[in-house]
C-alpha positions in Angstrom: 38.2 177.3 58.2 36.4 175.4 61.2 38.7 173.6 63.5 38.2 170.1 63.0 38.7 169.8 66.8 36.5 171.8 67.7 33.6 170.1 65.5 31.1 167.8 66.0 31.5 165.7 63.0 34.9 164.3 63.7 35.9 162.2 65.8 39.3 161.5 67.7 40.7 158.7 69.5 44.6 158.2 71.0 45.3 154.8 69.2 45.3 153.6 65.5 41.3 154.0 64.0 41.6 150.9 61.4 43.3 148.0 63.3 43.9 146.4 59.7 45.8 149.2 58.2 48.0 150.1 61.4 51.4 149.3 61.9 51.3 146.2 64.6 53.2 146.7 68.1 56.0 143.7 68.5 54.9 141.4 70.9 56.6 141.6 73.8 59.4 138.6 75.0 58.0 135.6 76.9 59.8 135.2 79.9 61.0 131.7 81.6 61.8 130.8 84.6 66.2 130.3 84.9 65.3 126.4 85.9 63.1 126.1 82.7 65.5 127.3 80.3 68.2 125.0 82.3 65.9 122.1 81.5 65.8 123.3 78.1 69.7 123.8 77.3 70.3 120.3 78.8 67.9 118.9 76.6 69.3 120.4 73.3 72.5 119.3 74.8 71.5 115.6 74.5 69.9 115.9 71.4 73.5 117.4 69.7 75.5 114.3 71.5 72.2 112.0 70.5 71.3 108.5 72.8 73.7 108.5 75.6 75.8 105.4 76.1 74.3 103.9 78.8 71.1 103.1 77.0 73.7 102.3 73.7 76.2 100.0 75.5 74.2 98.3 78.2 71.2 97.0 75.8 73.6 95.0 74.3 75.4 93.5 77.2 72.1 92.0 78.5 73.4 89.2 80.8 70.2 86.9 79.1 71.2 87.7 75.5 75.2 86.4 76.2 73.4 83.5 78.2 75.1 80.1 76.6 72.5 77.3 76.6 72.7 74.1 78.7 75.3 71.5 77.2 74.0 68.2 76.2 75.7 66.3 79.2 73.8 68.8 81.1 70.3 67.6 80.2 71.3 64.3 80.7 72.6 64.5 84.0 69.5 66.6 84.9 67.5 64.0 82.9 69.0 61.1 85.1 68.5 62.8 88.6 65.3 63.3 87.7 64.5 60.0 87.0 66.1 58.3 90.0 64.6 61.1 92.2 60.8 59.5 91.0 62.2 56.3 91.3 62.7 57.0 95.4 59.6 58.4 95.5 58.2 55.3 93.4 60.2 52.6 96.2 58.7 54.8 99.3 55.1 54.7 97.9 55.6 51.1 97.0 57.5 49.8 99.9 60.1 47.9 97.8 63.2 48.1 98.7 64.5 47.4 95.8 63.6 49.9 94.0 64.1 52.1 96.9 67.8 51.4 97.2 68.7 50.9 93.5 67.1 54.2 92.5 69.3 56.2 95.4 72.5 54.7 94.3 71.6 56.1 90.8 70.9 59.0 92.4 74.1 59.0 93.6 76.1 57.6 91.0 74.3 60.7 89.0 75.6 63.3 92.2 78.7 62.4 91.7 78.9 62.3 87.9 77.5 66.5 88.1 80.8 67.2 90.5 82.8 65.7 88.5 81.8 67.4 85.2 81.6 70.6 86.8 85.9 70.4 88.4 86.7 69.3 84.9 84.9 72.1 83.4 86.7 74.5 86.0 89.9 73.2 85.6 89.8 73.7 81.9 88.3 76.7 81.6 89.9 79.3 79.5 91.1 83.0 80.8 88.4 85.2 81.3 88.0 87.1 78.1 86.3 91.3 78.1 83.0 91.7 76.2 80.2 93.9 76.5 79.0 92.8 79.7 82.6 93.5 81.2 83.0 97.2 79.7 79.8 98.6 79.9 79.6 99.3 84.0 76.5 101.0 84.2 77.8 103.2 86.4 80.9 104.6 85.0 78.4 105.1 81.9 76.2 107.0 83.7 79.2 109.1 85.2 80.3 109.9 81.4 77.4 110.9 79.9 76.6 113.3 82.8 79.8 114.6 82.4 79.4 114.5 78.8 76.3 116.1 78.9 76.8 119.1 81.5 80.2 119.8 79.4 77.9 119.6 76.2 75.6 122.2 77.7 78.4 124.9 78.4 80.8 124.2 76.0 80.6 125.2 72.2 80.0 123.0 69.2 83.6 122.7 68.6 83.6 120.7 72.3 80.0 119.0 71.6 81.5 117.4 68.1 84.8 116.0 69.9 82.6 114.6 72.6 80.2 112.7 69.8 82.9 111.3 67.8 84.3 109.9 71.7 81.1 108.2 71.4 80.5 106.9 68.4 84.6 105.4 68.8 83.6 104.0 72.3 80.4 102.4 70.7 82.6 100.5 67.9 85.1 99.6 70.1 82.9 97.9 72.0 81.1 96.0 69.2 84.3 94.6 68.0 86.1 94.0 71.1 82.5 92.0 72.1 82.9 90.2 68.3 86.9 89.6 69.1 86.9 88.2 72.5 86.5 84.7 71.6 90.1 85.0 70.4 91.4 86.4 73.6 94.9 88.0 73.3 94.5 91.3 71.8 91.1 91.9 72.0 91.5 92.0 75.6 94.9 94.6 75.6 92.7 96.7 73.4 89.9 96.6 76.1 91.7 97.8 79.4 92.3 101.5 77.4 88.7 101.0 76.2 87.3 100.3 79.7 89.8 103.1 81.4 88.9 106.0 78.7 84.9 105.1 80.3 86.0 105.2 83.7 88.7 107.8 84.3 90.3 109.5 81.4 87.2 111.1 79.3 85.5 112.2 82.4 88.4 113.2 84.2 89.2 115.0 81.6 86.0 116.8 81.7 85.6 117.3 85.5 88.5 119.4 85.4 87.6 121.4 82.8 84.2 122.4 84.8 86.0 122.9 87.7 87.7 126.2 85.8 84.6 129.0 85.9 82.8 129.1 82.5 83.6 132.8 81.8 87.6 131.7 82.1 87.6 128.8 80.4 88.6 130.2 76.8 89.9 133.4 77.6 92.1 132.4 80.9 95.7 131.2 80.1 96.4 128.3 82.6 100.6 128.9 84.0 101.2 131.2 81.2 99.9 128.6 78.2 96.5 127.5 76.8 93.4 128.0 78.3 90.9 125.3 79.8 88.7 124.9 77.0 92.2 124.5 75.2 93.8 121.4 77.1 90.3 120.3 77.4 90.4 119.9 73.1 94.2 118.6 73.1 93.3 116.2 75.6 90.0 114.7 73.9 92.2 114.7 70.7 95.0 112.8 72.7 92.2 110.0 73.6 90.2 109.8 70.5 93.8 109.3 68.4 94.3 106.2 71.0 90.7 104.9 70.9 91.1 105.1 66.6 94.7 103.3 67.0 93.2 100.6 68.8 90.0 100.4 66.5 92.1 99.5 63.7 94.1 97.0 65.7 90.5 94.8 66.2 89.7 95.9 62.9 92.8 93.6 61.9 92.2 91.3 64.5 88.9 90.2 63.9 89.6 89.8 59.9 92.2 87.0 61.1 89.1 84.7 60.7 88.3 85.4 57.4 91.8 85.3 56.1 92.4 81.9 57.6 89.0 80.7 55.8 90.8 82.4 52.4 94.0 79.8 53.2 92.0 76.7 53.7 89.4 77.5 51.0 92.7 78.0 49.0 94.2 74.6 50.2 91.5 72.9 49.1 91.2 74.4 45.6 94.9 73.3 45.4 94.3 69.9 46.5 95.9 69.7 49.3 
């Protein structure tokens, strides 16, 4: 029998002869640069904790939206000095004194009325009350959800999940301490622990817990008890059972208003 090898009529080649038919070679692993798959675990880090609470908070503490219009004593005092203001002008142009001199003691009959108005509006002021504005320091935000979102980035879902529902809390909170502070009182208590969790205790909290190297963090036993990762959790859970004590507190508080509209809608059906 001829060799095959050794023929003519056959021929041999190293690699697969039917490309279609042949088993395909895996292809081999892209490789990425260490920053580029940093950029990457810090994005899907914000994406499991969603919008961060600087852009959440501070949209709706805009200093123009809490803005109250001018009071109707306002316009007319500005109403009136404008009016005595043309009338100088009118005396000058004219040369009557007159006018001249009866339209600057308007003017400053008008001065004198603004000062006035504006003591008696200090003197009666209320206490300053928290809302939005005052709690949402864009700074101390920005702190928190960097810490929020390096600790996201390292940490395991168990950590990323405490850390959103510490948002989501802060975020309603907020809204009702900003709906409550009208009333005063409790709404402001509630707020300093609100405002303080923002500024020191959530990211001290986490600050420390970066400060333990990642390989240590759940394995290392801190003085002989629970690891970092561990009194980072109890710690979260310590703040988030205060934040939810206090949500239901302004829950209450802000239903005051509707139960004293059930009263008086009740006195009147009585006839009283």
């Amino acid at each position: 029998m001829n060799d095959p090898k050794k023929s003519k009529n056959y021929a041999f080649a190293k690699g697969p002869v039917n490309r279609r038919t042949s088993a395909a070679k895996p292809e081999p692993k892209a490789v990425f640069a260490p920053a580029v798959l940093q950029r990457v675990s810090m994005a899907h880090a914000k994406r499991r904790l969603g919008t961060p609470l600087s852009q959440r908070l501070t949209a709706s503490a805009d200093p123009v939206a809490h803005r109250q219009p001018p009071s109707a004593i306002a316009i007319v005092q500005a109403a009136g000095a404008t009016i005595c203001a043309l009338g100088v002008g009118l005396g000058v142009i004219q040369g009557s004194t007159v006018v001249l001199v009866s339209s600057g003691l308007a003017l400053g009959v008008v001065g004198i009325w603004v000062v006035i108005s504006r003591r008696m509006m200090r003197g009666g002021a209320a206490q300053p009350r928290f809302t939005t504005a005052d709690l949402a320091d864009p700074e101390a935000l920005a702190r928190l959800d960097a810490a929020m979102e390096k600790m996201a980035q390292q940490g395991a879902q168990t950590t990323i999940e405490s850390l959103a529902r510490l948002k989501e809390s802060i975020v309603r909170c907020t809204a009702l301490v900003d709906a409550t502070a009208a009333d005063g009182g409790l709404a402001s208590e509630e707020s300093l622990y609100l405002r303080e969790a923002v500024r020191r205790y959530i990211p001290d909290s986490i600050n420390s817990c970066l400060q333990v190297p990642q390989k240590d963090r759940a394995s290392l036993a801190i003085d002989g008890g629970k690891p970092a990762l561990d009194l980072l959790h109890d710690q979260l859970q310590m703040i988030q059972l205060q934040l939810d004590t206090r949500e239901a507190r302004l829950i209450q508080f802000a239903a005051e208003a509707l139960l004293r509209q059930q009263r008086f809608l009740a006195s009147k059906s009585n006839g009283h």
